[in-house]
Structure formats: structure tokens, C-alpha cells
VEXKOL-108142 format. One record per atom (N, C-alpha, C): atom name; x, y, z; residue number from 0; residue in three letters. Coordinates in pm, whole numbers, padded with zeros to 5 digits, always signed. Layout:
! residues N
(pt CA,(X,Y,Z),NUM,ala)
...
This chain:
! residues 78
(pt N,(+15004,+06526,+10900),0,unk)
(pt CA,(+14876,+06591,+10880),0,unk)
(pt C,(+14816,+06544,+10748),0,unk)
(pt N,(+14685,+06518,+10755),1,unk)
(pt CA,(+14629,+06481,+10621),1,unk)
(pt C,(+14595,+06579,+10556),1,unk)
(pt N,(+14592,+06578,+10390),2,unk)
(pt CA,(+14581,+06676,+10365),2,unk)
(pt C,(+14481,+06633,+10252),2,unk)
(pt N,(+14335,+06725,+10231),3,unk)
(pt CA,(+14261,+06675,+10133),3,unk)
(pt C,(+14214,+06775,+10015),3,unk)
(pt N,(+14164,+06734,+09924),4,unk)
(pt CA,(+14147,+06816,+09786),4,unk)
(pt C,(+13984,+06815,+09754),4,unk)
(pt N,(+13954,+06893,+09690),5,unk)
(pt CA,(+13836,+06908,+09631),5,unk)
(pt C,(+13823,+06789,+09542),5,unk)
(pt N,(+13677,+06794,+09477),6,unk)
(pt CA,(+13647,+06694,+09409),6,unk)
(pt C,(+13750,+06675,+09274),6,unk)
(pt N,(+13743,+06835,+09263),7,unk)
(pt CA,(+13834,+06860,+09121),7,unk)
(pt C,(+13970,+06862,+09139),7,unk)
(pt N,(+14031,+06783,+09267),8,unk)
(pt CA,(+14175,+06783,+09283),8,unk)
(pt C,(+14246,+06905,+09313),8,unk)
(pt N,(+14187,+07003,+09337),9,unk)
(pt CA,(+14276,+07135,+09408),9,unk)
(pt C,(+14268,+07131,+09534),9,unk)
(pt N,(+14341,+07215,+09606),10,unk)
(pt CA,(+14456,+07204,+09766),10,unk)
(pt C,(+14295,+07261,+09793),10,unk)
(pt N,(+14284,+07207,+09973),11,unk)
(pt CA,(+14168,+07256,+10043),11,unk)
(pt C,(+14251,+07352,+10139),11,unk)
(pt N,(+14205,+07482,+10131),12,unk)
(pt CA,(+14362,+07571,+10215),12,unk)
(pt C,(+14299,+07616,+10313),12,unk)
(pt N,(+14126,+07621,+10351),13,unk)
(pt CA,(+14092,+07669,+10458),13,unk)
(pt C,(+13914,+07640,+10471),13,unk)
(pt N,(+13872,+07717,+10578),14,unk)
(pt CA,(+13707,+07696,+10607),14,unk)
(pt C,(+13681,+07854,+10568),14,unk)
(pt N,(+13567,+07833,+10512),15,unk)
(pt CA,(+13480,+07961,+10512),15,unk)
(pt C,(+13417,+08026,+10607),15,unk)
(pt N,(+13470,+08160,+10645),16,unk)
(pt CA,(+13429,+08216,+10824),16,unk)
(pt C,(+13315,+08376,+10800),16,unk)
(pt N,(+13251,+08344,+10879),17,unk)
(pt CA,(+13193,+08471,+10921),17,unk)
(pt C,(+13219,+08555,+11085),17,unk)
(pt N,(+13309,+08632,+11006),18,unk)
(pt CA,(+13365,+08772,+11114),18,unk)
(pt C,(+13303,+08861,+11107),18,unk)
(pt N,(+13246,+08878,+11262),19,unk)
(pt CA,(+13178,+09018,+11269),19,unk)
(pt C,(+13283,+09153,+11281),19,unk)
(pt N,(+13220,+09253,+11247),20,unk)
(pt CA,(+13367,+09393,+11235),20,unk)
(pt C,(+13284,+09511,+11271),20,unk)
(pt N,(+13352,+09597,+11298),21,unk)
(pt CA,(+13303,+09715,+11361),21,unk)
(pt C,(+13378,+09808,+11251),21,unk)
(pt N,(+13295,+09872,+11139),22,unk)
(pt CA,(+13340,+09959,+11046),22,unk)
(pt C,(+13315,+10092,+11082),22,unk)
(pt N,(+13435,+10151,+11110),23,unk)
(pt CA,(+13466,+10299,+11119),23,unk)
(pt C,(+13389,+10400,+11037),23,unk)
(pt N,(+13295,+10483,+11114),24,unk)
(pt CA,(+13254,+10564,+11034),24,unk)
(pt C,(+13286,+10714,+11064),24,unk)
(pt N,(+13295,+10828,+10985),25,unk)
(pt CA,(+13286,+10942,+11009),25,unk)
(pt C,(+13192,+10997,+11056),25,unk)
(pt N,(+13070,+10987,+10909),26,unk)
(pt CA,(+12970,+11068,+11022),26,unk)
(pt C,(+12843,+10972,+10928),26,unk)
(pt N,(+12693,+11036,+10975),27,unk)
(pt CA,(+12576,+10948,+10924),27,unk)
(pt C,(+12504,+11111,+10876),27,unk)
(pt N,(+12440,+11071,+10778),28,unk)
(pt CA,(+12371,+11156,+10706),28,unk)
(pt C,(+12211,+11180,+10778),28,unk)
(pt N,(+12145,+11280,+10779),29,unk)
(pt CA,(+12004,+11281,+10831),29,unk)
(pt C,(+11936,+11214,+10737),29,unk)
(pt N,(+11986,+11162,+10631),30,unk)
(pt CA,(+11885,+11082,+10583),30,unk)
(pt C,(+11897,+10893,+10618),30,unk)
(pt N,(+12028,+10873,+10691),31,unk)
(pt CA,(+12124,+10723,+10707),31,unk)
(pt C,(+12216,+10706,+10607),31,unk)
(pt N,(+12269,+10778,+10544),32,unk)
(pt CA,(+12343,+10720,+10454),32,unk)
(pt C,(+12489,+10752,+10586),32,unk)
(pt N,(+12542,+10644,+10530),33,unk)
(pt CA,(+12729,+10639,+10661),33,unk)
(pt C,(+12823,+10670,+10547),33,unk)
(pt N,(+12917,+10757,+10584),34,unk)
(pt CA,(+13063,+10787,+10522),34,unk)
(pt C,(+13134,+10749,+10635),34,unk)
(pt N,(+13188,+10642,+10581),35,unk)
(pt CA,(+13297,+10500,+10667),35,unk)
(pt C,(+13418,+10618,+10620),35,unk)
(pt N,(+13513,+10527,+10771),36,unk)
(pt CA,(+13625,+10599,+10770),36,unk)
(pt C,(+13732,+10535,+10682),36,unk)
(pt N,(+13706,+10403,+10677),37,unk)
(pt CA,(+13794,+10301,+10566),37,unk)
(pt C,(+13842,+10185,+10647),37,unk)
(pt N,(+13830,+10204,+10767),38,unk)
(pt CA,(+13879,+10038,+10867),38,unk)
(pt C,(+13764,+09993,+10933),38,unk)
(pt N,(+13801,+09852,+10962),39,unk)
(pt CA,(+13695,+09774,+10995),39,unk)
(pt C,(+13805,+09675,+11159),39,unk)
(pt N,(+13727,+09725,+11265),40,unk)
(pt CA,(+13761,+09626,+11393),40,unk)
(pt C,(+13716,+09530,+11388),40,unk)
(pt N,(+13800,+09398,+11353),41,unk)
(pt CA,(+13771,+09272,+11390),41,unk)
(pt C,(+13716,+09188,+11538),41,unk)
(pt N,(+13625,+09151,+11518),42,unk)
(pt CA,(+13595,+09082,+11644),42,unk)
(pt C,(+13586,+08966,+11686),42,unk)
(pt N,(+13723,+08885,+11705),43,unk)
(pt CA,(+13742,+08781,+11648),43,unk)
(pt C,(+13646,+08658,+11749),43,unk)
(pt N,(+13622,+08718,+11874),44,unk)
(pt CA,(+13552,+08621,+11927),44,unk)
(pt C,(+13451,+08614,+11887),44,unk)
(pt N,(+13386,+08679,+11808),45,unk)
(pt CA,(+13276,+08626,+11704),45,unk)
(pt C,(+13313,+08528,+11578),45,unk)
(pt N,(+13399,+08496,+11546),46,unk)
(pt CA,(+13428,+08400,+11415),46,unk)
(pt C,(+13354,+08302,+11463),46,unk)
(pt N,(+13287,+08238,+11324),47,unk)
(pt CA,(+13214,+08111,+11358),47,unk)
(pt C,(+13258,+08076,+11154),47,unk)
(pt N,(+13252,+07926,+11166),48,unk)
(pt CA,(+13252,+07842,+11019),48,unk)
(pt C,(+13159,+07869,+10986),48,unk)
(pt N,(+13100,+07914,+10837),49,unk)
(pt CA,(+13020,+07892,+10792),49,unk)
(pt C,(+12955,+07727,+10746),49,unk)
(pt N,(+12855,+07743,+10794),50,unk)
(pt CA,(+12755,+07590,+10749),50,unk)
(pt C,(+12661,+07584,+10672),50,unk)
(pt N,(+12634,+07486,+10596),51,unk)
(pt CA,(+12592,+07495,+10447),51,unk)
(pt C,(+12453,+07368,+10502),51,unk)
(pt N,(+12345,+07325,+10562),52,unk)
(pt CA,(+12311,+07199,+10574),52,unk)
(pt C,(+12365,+07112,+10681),52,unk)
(pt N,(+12413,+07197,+10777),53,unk)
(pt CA,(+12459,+07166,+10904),53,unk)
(pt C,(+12632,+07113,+10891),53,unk)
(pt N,(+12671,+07141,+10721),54,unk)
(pt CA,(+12826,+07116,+10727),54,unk)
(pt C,(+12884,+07226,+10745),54,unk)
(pt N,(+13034,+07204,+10749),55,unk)
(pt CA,(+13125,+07315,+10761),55,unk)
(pt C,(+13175,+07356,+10617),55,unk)
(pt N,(+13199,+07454,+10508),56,unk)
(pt CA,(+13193,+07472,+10427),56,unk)
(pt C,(+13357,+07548,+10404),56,unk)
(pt N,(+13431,+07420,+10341),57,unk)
(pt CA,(+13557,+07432,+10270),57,unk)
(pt C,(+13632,+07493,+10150),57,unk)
(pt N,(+13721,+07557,+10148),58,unk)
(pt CA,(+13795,+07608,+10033),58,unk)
(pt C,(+13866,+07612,+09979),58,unk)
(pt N,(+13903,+07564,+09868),59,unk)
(pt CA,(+14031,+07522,+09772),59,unk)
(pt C,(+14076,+07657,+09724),59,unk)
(pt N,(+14263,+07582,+09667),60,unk)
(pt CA,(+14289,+07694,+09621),60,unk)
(pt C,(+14225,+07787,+09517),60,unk)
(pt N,(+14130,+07730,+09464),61,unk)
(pt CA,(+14062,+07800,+09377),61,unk)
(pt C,(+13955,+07913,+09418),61,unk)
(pt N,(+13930,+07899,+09524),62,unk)
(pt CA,(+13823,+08005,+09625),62,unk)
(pt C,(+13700,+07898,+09559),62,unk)
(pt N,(+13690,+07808,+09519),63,unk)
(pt CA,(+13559,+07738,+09537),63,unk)
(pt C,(+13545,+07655,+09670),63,unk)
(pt N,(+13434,+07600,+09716),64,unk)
(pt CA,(+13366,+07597,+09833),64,unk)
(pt C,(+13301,+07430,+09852),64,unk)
(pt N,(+13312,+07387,+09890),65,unk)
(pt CA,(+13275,+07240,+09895),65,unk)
(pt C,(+13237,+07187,+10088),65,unk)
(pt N,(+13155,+07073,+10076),66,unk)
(pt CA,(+13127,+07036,+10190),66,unk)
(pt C,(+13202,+06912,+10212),66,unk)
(pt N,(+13228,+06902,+10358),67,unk)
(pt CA,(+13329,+06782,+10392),67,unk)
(pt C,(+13296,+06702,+10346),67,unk)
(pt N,(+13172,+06632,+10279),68,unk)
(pt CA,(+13171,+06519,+10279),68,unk)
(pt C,(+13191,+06496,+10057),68,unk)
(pt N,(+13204,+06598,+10039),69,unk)
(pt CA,(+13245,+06616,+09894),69,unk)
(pt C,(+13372,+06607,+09890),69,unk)
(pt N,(+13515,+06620,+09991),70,unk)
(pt CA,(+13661,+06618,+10012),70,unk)
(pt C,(+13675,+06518,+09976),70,unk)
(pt N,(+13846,+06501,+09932),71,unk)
(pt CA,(+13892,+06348,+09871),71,unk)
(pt C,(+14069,+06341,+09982),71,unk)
(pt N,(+14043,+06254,+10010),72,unk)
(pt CA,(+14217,+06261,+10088),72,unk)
(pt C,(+14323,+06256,+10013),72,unk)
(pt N,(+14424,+06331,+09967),73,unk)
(pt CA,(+14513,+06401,+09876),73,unk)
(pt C,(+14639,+06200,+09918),73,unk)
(pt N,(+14604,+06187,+09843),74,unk)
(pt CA,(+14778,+06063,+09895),74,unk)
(pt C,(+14887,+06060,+09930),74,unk)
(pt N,(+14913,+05979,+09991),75,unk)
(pt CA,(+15050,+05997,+10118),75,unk)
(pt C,(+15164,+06027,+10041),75,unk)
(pt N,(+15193,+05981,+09923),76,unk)
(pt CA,(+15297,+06059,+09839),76,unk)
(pt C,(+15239,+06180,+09783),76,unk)
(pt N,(+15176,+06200,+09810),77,unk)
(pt CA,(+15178,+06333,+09712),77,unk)
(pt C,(+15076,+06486,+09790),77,unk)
């Protein structure tokens, strides 16, 4: 498996996703305000990559964010 790094040489450990969730609420106020119950249902067949300019938008170990074409291929030794 290849494995590639940010510009700044840190591990690329994943893609940036948008999950839709279904947050538990108790009740809604007559004015809208929500008192959540504290969990959130994942809905995973909604995950989609986030895209930045029609890229897919990457993340190093650092939680910074880069576009594929900013990646560097990490070398076969290392």
C-alpha cells in the first residue's frame, strides 16, 4: 500500500467526511429552542468525502487538511 504525507511530511491517516446524524432530543421549547438527549444516530449511508474545488479533502496526523494534489508519496523505505 502506498502511503503518502502532507506537504509538511506528516502521516495522511484519513479523508474528511460529512455524516449526517439524527440527534436525540427530549423535548422543543414553544419558542424552538431543543434540549438534546446527548446521542446522535449515525446514518452512515449518507457519508460522503468532503470536496474542496471538486477534490477530495485529506488529513494528516496533525488534523490539518490538504488536497490530493498537494500529497507527497512517503518512500518505499520509510
Amino acid at each position: 500500500m502506498t502511503r503518502w504525507l502532507s506537504p509538511t511530511g506528516s502521516l495522511i491517516i484519513g479523508t474528511l467526511e460529512n455524516i449526517p446524524g439524527i440527534a436525540r432530543l427530549i423535548d422543543i421549547s414553544d419558542d424552538g429552542r431543543i434540549e438534546y438527549l446527548g446521542g446522535t444516530d449515525i446514518l452512515w449511508d449518507g457519508q460522503a468525502t468532503v470536496q474542496r474545488d471538486g477534490k477530495s479533502v485529506f488529513v494528516d496526523e496533525g488534523g490539518d487538511e490538504w488536497a490530493f494534489d498537494q500529497l507527497v508519496k512517503a518512500p518505499a523505505d520509510g
